[in-house]
C-alpha positions in Angstrom: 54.9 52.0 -20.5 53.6 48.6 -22.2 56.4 46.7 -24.3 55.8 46.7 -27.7 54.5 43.9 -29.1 57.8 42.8 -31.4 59.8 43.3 -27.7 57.2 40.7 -26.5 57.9 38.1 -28.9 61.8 38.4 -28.5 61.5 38.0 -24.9 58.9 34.7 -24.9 61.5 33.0 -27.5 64.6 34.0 -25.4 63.2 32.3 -22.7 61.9 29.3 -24.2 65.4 29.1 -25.7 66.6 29.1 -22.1 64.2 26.4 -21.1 65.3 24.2 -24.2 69.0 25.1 -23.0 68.4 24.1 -19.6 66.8 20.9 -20.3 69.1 19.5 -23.3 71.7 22.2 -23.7 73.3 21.7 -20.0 73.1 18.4 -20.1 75.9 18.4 -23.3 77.9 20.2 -20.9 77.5 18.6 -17.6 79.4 15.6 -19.1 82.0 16.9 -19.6 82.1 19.7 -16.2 81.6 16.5 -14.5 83.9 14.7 -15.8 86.8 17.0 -15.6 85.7 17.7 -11.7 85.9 13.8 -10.4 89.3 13.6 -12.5 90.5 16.5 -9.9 92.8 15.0 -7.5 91.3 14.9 -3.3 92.2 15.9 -0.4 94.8 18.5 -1.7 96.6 21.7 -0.5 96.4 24.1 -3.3 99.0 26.6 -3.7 98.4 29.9 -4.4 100.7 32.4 -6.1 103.9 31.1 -7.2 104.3 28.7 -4.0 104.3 25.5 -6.7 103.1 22.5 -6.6 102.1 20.0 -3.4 104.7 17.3 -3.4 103.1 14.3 -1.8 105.7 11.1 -1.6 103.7 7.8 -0.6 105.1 5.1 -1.1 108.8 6.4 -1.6 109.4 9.4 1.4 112.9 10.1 0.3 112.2 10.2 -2.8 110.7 13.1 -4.4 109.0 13.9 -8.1 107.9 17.2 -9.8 104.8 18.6 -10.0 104.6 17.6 -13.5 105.1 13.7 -13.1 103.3 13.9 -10.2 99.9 15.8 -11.6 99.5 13.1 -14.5 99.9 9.8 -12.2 96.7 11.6 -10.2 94.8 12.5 -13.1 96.3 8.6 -14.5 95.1 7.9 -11.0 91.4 9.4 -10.9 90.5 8.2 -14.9 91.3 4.7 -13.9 88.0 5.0 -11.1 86.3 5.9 -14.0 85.2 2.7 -15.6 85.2 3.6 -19.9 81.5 3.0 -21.2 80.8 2.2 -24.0 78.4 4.3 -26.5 75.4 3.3 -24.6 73.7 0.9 -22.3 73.0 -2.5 -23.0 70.7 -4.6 -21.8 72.8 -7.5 -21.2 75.7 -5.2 -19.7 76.8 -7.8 -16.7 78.3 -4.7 -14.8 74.8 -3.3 -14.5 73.3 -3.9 -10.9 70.5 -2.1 -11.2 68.6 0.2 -14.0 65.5 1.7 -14.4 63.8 5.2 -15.1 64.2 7.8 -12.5 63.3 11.5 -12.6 66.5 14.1 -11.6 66.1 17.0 -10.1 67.9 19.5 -12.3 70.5 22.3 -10.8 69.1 25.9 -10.2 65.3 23.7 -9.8 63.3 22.8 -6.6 61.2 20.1 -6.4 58.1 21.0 -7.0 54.1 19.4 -7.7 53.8 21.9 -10.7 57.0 21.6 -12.3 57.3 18.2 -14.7 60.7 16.7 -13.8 62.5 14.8 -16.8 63.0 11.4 -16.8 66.4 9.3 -17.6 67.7 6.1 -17.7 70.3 5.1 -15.1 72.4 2.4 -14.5 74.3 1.5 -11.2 77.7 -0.3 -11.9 79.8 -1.4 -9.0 82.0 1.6 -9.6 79.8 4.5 -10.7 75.8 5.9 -10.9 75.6 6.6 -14.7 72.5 8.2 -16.8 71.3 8.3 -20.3 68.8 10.0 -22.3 67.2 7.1 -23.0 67.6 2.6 -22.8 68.1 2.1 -26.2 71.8 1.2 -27.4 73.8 4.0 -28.7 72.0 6.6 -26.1 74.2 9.0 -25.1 75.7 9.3 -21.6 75.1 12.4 -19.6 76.5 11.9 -16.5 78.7 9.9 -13.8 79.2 9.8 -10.2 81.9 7.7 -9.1 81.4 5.7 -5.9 84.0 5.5 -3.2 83.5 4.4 0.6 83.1 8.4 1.2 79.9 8.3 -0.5 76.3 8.4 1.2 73.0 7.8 0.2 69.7 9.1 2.1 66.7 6.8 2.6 63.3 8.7 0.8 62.0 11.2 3.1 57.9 10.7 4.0 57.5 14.1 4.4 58.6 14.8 1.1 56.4 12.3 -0.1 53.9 14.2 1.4 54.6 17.2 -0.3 55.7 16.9 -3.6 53.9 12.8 -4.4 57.3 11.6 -5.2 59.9 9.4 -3.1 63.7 11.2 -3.3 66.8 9.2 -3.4 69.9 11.4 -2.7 72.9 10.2 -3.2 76.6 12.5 -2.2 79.3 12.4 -4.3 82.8 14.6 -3.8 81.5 17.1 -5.7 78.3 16.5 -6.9 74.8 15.7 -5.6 72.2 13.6 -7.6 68.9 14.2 -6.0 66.6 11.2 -7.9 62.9 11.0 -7.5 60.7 8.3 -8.2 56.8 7.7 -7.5 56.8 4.2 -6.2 58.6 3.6 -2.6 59.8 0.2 -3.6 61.7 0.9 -5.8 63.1 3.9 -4.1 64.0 1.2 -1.2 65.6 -0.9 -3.9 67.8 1.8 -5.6 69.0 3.1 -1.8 69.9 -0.6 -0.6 71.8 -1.0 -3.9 73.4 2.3 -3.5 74.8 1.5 -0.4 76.0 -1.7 -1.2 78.1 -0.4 -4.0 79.5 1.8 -1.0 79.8 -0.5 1.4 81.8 -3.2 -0.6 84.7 -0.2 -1.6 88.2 -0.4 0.5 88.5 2.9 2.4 89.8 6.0 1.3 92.7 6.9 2.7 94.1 10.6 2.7 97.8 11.6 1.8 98.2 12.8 5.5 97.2 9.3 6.1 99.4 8.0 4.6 102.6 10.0 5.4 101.6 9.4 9.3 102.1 5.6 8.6 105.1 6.5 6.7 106.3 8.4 9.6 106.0 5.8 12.2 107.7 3.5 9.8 110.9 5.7 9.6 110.8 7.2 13.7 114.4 5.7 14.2 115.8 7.1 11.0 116.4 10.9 11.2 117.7 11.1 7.6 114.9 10.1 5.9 112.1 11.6 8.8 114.0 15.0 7.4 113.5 13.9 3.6 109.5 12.9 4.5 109.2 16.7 6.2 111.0 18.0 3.4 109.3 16.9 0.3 105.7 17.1 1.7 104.7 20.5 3.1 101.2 19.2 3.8 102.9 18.2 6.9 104.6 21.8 8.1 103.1 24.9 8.8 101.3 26.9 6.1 100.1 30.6 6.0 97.4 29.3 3.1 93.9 28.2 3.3 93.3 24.8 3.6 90.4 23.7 0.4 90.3 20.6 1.8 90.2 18.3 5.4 93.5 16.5 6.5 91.2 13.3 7.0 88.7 11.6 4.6 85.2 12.6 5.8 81.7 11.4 4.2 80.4 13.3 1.9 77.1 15.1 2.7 75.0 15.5 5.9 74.0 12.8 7.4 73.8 13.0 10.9 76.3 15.8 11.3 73.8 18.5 13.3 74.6 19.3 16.5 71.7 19.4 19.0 70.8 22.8 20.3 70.9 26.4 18.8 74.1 25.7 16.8 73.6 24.5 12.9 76.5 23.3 11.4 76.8 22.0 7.4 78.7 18.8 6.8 82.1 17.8 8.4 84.7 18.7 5.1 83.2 22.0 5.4 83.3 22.1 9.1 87.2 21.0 8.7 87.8 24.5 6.5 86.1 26.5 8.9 88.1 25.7 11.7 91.1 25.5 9.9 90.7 29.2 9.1 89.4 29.8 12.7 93.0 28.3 14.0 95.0 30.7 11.3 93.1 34.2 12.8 94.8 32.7 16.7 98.2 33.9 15.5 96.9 37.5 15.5 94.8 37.3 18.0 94.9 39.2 21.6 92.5 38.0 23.3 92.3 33.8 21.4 90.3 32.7 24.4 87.0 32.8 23.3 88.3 32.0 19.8 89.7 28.5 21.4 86.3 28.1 23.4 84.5 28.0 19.9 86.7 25.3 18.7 86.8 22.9 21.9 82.9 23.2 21.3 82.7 22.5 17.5 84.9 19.6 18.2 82.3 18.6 21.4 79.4 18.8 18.9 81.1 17.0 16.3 83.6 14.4 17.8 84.7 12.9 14.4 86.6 16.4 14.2 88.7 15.6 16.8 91.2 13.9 15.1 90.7 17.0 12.1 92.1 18.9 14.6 94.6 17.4 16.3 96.3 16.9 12.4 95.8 20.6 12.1 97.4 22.1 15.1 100.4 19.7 14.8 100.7 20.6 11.1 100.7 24.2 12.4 103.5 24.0 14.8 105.6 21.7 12.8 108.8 23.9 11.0 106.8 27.5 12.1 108.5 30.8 10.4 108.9 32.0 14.1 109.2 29.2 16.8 107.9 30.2 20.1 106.1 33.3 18.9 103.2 34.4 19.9 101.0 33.0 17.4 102.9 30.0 17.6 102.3 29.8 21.2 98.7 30.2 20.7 98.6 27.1 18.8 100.3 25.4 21.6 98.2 26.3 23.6 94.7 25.5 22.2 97.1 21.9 21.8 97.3 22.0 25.2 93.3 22.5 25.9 92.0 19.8 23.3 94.7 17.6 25.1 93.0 17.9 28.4 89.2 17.7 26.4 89.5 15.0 23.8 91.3 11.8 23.3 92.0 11.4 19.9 92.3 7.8 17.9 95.1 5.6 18.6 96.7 6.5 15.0 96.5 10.2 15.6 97.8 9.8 19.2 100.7 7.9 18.2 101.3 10.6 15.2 100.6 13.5 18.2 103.3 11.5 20.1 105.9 12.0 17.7 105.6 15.5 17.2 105.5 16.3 21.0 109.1 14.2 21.4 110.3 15.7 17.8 109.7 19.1 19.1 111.5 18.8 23.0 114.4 17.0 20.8 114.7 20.3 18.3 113.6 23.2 21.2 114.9 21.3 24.4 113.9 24.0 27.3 111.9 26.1 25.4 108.2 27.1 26.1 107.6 24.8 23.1 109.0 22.1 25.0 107.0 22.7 28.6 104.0 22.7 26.6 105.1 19.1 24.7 105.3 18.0 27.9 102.2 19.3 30.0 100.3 17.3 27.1 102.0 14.3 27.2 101.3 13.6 30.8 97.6 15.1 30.0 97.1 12.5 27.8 97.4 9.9 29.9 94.7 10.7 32.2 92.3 12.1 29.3 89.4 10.5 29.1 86.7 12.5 27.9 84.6 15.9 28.9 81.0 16.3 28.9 81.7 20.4 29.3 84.1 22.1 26.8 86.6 23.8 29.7 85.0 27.7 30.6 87.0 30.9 29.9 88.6 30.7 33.4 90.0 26.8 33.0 91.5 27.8 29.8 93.2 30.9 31.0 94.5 28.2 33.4 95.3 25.6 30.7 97.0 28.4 28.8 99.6 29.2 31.9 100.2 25.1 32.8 98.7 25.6 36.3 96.1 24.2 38.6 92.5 25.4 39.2 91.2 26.7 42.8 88.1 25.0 43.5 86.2 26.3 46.6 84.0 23.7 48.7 81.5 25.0 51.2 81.1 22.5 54.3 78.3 23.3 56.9 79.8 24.5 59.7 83.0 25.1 59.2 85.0 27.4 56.8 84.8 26.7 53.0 88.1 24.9 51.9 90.0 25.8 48.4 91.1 22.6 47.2 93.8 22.9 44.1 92.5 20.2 40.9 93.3 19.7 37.7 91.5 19.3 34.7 91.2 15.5 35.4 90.3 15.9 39.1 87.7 13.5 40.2 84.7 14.5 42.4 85.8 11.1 44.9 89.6 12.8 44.7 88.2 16.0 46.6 86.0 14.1 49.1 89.0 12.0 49.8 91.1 14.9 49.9 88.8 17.2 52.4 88.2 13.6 54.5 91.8 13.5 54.9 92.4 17.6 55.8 89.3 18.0 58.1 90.2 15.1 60.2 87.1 12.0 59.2 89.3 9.4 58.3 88.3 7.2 60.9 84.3 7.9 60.7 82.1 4.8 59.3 80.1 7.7 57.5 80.5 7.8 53.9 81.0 11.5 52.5 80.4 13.3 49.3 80.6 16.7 47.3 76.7 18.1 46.7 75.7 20.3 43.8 73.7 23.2 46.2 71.0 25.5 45.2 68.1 26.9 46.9 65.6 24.8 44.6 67.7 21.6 44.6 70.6 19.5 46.2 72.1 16.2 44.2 75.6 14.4 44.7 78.1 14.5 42.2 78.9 11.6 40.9 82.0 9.8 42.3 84.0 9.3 38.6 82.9 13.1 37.6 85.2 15.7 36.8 85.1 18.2 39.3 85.8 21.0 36.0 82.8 19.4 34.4 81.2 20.8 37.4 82.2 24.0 37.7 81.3 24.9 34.1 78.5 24.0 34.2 77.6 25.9 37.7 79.4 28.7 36.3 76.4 29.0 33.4 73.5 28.5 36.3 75.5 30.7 38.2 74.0 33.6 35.7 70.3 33.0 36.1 70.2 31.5 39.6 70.3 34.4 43.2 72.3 33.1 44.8 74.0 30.7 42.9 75.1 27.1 42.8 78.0 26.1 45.1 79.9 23.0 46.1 79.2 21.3 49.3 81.0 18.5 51.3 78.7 16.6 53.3 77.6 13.4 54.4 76.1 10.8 51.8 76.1 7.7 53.7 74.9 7.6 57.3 76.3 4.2 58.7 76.4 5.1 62.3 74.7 8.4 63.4 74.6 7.4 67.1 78.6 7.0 68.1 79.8 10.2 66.3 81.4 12.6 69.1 79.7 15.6 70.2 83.1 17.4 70.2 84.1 16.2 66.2 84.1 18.1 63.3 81.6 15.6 62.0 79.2 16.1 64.5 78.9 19.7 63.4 78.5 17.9 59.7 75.4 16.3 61.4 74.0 19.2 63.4 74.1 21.2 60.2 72.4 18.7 57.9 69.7 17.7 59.9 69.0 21.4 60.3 68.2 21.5 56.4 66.0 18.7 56.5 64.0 20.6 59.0 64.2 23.6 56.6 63.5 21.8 53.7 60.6 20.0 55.5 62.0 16.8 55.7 60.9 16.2 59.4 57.8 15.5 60.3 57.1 17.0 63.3 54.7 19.3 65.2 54.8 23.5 64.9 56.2 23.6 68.9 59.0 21.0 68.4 59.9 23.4 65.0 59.6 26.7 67.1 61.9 24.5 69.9 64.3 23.6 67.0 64.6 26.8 65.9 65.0 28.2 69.5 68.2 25.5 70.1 69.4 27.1 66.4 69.9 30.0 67.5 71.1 29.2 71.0 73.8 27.5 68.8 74.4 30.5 66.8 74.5 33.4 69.3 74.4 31.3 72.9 72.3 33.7 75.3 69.6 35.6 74.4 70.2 39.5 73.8 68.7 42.2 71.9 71.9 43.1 70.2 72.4 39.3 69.3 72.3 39.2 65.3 68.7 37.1 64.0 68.9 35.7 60.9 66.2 35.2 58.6 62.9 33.7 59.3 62.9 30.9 56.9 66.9 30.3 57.7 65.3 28.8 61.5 61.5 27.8 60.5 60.3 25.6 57.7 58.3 28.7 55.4 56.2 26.0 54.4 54.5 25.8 57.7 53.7 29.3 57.3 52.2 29.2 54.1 50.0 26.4 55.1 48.4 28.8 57.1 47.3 31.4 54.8 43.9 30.7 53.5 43.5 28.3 50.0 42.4 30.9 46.9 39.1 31.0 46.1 37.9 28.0 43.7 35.9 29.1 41.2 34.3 26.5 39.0 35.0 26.3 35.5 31.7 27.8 33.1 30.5 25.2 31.2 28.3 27.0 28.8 30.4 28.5 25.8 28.1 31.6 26.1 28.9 32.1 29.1 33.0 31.6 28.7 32.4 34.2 25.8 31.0 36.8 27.8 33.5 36.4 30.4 36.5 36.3 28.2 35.1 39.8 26.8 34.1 41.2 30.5 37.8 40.3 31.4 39.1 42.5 28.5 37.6 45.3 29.5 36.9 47.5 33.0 35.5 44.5 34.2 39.0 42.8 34.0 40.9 46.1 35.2 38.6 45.5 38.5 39.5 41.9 38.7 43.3 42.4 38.5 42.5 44.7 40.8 41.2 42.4 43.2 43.8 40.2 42.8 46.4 42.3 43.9 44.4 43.6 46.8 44.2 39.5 47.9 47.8 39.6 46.9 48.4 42.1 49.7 46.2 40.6 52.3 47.9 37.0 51.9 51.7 38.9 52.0 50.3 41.0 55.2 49.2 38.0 56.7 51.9 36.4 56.5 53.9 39.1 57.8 51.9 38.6 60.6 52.4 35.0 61.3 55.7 35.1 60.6 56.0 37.8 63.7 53.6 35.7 65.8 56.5 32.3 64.9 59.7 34.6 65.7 58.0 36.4 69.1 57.4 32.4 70.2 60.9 31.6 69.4 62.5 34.0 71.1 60.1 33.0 74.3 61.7 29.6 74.0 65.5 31.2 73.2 65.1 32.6 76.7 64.8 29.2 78.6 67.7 28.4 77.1 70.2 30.6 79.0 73.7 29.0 79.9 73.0 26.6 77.8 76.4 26.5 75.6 76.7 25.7 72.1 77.6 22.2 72.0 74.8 21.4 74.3 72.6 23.1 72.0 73.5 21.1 69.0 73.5 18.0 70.8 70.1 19.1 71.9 68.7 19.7 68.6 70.2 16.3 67.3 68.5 14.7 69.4 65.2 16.2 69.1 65.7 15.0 65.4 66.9 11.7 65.9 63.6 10.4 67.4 62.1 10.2 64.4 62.7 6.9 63.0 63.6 8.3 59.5 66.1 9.8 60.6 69.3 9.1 58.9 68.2 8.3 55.8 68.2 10.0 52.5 64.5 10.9 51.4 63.3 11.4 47.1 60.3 12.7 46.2 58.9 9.7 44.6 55.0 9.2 42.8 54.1 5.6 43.5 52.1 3.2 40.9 51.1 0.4 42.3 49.0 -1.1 39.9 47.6 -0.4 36.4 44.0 -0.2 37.5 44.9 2.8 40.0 43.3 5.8 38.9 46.4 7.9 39.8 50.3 7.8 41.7 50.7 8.2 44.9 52.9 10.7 45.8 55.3 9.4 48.8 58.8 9.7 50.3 61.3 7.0 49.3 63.2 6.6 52.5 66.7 4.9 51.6 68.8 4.1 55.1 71.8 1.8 55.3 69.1 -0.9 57.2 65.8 -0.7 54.9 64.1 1.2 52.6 60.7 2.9 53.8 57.6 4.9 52.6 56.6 7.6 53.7 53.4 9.5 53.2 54.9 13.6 53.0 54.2 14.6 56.5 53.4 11.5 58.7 56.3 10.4 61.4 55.0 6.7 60.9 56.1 4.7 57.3 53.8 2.6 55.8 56.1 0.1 54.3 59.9 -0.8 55.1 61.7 -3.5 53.3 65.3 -4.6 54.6 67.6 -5.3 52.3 67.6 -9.5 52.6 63.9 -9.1 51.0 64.9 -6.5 48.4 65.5 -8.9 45.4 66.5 -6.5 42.2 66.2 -2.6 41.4 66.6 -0.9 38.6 65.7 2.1 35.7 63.1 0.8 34.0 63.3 4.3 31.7 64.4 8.1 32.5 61.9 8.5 34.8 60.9 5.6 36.4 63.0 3.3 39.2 62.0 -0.3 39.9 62.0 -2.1 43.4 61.3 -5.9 43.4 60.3 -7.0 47.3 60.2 -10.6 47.3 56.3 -11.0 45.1 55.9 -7.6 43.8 57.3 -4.6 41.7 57.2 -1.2 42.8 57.5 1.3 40.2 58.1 4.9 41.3 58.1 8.1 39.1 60.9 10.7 40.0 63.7 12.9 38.2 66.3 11.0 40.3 66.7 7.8 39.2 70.4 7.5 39.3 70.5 9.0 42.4 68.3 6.6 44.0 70.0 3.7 42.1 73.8 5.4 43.1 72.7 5.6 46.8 71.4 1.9 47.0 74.6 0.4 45.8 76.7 2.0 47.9 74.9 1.1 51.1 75.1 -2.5 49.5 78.8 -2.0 49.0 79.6 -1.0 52.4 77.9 -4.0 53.4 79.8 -6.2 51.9 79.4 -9.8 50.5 77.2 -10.6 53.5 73.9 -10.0 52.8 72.4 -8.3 55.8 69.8 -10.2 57.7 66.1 -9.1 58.4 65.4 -7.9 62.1 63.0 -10.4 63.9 62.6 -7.8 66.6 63.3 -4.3 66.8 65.7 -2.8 69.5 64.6 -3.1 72.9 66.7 0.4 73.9 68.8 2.9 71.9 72.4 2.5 72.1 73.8 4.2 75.8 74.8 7.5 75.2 74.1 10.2 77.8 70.9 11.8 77.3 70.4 15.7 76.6 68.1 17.3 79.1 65.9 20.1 78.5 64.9 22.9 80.8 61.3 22.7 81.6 58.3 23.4 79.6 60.7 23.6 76.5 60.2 20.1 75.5 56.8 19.6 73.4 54.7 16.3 74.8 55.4 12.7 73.9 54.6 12.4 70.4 54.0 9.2 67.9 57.7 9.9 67.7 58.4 7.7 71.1 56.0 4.8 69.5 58.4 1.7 68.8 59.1 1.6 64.9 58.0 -1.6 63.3 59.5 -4.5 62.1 62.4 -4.0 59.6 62.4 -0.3 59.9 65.1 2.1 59.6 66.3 2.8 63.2 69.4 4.2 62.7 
């Protein structure tokens, strides 16, 4: 049913009475909200019900005031940052930095092309951001935003620009935003810079926790008036209140404050409540793991809310109602986690300090007290986490014990190794260097992330926690999963290991990966002969009840794939016709027969391969059979051998795309051979490297970005492309470490004969013919 006309009328003047109201009517009343908001006193505790006032003694700790005397020198205290103006602004004002017209955005409004903004006339003092309605003296002044050094300004957004045709200025205040606009981007610069000079030039703000933490520290060796300080101030004891506002001054705004990744967060004082009232739901908690995980992450995301909430939990377990309850316990312990995460600033440190000794003094051999003390000795070896600790670490945390960390070494059974949360990768390797009996090899050793797509070393100064959280998320996408491996890093000297040594059995098993992982360049009968000495290694004498592992576990499965036939190439249709009347074909039964086809191929290739792979095994096992009585440490030795003839062997290889110069038309794709002699390429697949550079002609290296490792040789620069240049960079150092201050010198001649050791004899017609293997390596390459 239409509205009467009369209705109509009523309606179009009740909302252009609106419009008037929100345009000059708010702005009478916006004075004076605003004012009475910035007179509000900061960083406060409010008290709800009849709890009283918040007694806050500065400068005087054993001295207290009421809430009376104490509520007027604040509000005394916030008028006097609010410079009295006069009736209007004057031109000649001296205070006046800068003024001009600028257009506000009003509250309730977005900035919009359509909607005319109103323009007013403000003036920038070095204490406030004022507006008028107009320049002329007497105007009347409609708002203030004091500046303090908590205030931030944002530099005009191009985007916006884009959108709207206007340049924003935003500038934060405690409690109030003044979005500004203006259509010309120098003066948009001009009011910014000005802004944030005003800012810059104010002394810090400094918090009434603050303060009492450097009143505290005064007093430490006077118990009478520590008791009055924690007495008079309850913003330093526990609370069952919210908290309204952050223990610490924080900027106001956002700038800079999200955290990368699927988590948003707002700005840091609201951050501060959150978790505030997150730490106040562990008391009644069952389960507060997952609850403590969320924090240690907020604060890993955020680190200037570290110290936040190292204030927070100490003013939580200062003067509890129930002293080693359980929600008092949890506080402890999430204490006792951030301790072993984050370091926090010298001034909250020395302030955490305190409280740990204040609380073994007042609860000696209490749980209380064993927690005080766990995290006093964790804070000395704290120095920072790149992982927030996982659920398991923090169930561990929580009971004051030691992780079990299990390394796999090849060839022998994996070893649990105890660590902390401050456990070093190098620790371990020193530790399983010591226990399995390698202190005396030249070899250097390591601890290997292991998957089946990838292998890297763990970084020396890495915590070894670090690295289990982190494998503990792949470990939920990845079949199988991640694990930590102990093996060699550094091969020094390859040829005087003992065949009877545990390290020798270390060798065996990592030259057998880079078989596997194609790393060998070799014919397909001295794999099949490799594979053959495998499993002579594994099970000793051929016999039908003799477990076989896997295929691919003995045989490279890339040299089986090489011999299925390529897909079919089909070229591209160039005619857009053409493409069209394939792209509907495809959609329809044509595309049903094609899929079809596909799978059929799909079928044929997997059959095939079947078939090869049963051709590869049967020629094995031929050669496992000439291997009878041969025992198992024979058979290692054997295959050792068989891998050592290849002059790379020894070394670590990286998939590396060469660029040798600008006018290429493309990388080269090679092997980066890095030995403890000289640094080789390799093309993937050839026995013979085309390059090798000793170290006496290597003159720098280097990241020249992310992805991309530099190699001066005496005149030129190589540049290779790869994901691991840290790795490569890591690896080269150390082999220049272990060599000392003497600079090794380059080989005129390469080694007339390998060092004596007693040579491992095949039976007959299981050794493949002399290969370029046997070929003397050239000058300066890596013989090892």
């Amino acid at each position: 049913m239409p509205f009467p006309g009369g209705l109509w009328w009523l309606l179009c003047c009740r909302r252009g009475f609106t419009l008037l109201r929100r345009d000059y009517g708010e702005a009478e009343r916006e004075v004076d909200g605003e004012a009475e908001e910035e007179e509000e006193a900061s960083f406060e505790l409010r008290a709800q019900g009849d709890q009283g006032s918040l007694e806050v003694s500065l400068s005087q700790p054993t001295r207290s005031s009421s809430g009376s005397e104490r509520s007027l020198l604040v509000a005394e205290e916030m008028r006097s940052l609010i410079v009295e103006k006069g009736p209007g602004p004057v031109e000649d004002d001296p205070d006046a930095l800068v003024k001009g017209w600028l257009q506000r955005e009003m509250r309730g409004c977005i900035k919009t092309p359509w909607i005319r903004p109103r323009k007013y006339w403000f003036v920038l003092t070095p204490d406030s951001l004022d507006y008028y309605s107009s320049n002329e003296k007497g105007a009347r002044r409609l708002g203030s935003l004091v500046l303090t050094s908590l205030c931030s300004v944002l530099w005009p957004d191009k985007q916006l620009y884009k959108e709207t045709g206007y340049w924003s200025i935003t500038v934060f205040g405690r409690k109030h935003c003044y979005r500004l606009y203006t259509e010309h981007l120098n003066e948009a610069v001009r009011w910014v810079c000005a802004v944030q000079k005003v800012i810059d030039s104010k002394a810090p703000v400094q918090t009434p926790t603050q303060l009492l933490m450097r009143d505290v520290e005064e007093h430490k060796d006077s118990p009478e008036v520590l008791e009055q300080i924690y007495r008079c101030n309850p913003i330093l004891r526990y609370t069952s209140g919210p908290l309204y506002a952050p223990l610490l001054p924080f900027p106001y705004g956002s700038l800079d404050q999200s955290a990368p990744g699927p988590r948003s967060y707002t700005t840091l004082r609201d951050e501060a409540v959150k978790l505030f009232n997150s730490l106040q739901q562990l008391e009644s908690e069952r389960d507060p793991v997952p609850l403590m995980q969320g924090v240690l992450q907020t604060c890993l995301d955020l680190p200037p809310l570290v110290d936040e909430i190292y204030c927070q939990l100490v003013k939580q377990t200062t003067e509890p109602p129930a002293p080693g309850g359980q929600g008092d316990l949890h506080y402890w312990q999430l204490l006792t986690c951030m301790s072993c995460t984050f370091l926090p600033s010298p001034p909250v440190l020395r302030f955490l300090r305190f409280h740990l000794d204040r609380t073994e003094n007042c609860f000696p051999g209490s749980e209380m007290a064993k927690y005080a003390c766990f995290i006093r000795e964790a804070l000395e070896k704290t120095k920072g986490r790149e992982c927030v600790p996982s659920l398991e670490e923090i169930l561990v945390l929580m009971q004051r014990q030691e992780m079990i960390c299990t390394v796999h070494c090849p060839g022998v059974p994996a070893c649990s190794v105890a660590i902390s949360s401050h456990t070093t990768a190098e620790e371990v390797a020193q530790e399983l260097v010591s226990r399995l009996g390698l202190s005396q090899s030249p070899n250097l050793f390591a601890l290997y992330e292991q998957s089946r797509r990838r292998e890297q070393p763990v970084g020396s100064a890495t915590l070894l926690a670090d690295v289990l959280t982190s494998l503990a998320g792949e470990d939920r996408e990845q079949d199988p999963p991640c694990r930590l491996c102990f093996k060699h890093y550094g091969f020094l000297d390859t040829d005087n290991v003992p065949r009877d040594s545990l390290e020798f059995a270390l060798l065996f098993e990592q030259a057998h990966e880079m078989v596997l992982r194609g790393y060998v360049p070799t014919s397909e009968e001295t794999l099949q002969t490799l594979a053959a000495l495998r499993l002579q290694s594994l099970n000793s004498d051929f016999s039908t009840h003799a477990p076989f592992p896997r295929l691919e576990e003995l045989f490279p499965p890339h040299v089986l794939h090489a011999r299925l036939p390529p897909p079919p190439h089909r070229p591209p249709t160039k005619c857009r016709g053409a493409r069209l009347r394939a792209g509907l074909l495809a959609g329809g039964l044509w595309g049903q027969a094609l899929a079809k086809q596909r799978a059929e191929r799909d079928q044929r290739l997997r059959g095939r391969l079947r078939e090869e792979g049963a051709s590869t095994m049967a020629a094995i096992v031929e050669k496992w059979k000439l291997l009878q009585g041969m025992g198992r440490p024979e058979a290692m030795a054997a295959y050792v051998a068989l891998v050592r003839e290849w002059p790379g062997f020894g070394s670590t290889l990286f998939d590396v795309d060469l660029h040798a110069s600008p006018m290429d038309s493309g990388p080269q794709h090679l092997w980066l051979s890095i030995g403890a002699k000289a640094v080789s390429l390799y093309k993937p697949g050839e026995p013979e490297p085309l390059d090798s550079f000793c170290y006496g002609r290597i003159s720098s290296f280097g990241a020249s970005d992310s992805s991309t490792f530099r190699l001066s040789v005496e005149d030129r620069d190589l540049l290779f492309e790869t994901s691991q240049v840290d790795e490569i960079a890591q690896l080269l150092n150390t082999y220049l470490a272990s060599a000392g201050a003497q600079r090794l010198p380059q080989p005129q001649e390469p080694p007339s004969s390998h060092p004596t050791s007693e040579p491992t004899v095949l039976p007959q017609g299981l050794c493949p013919a002399a290969g370029p293997w046997q070929h003397r390596p050239p000058v300066g390459s890596s013989h090892s």
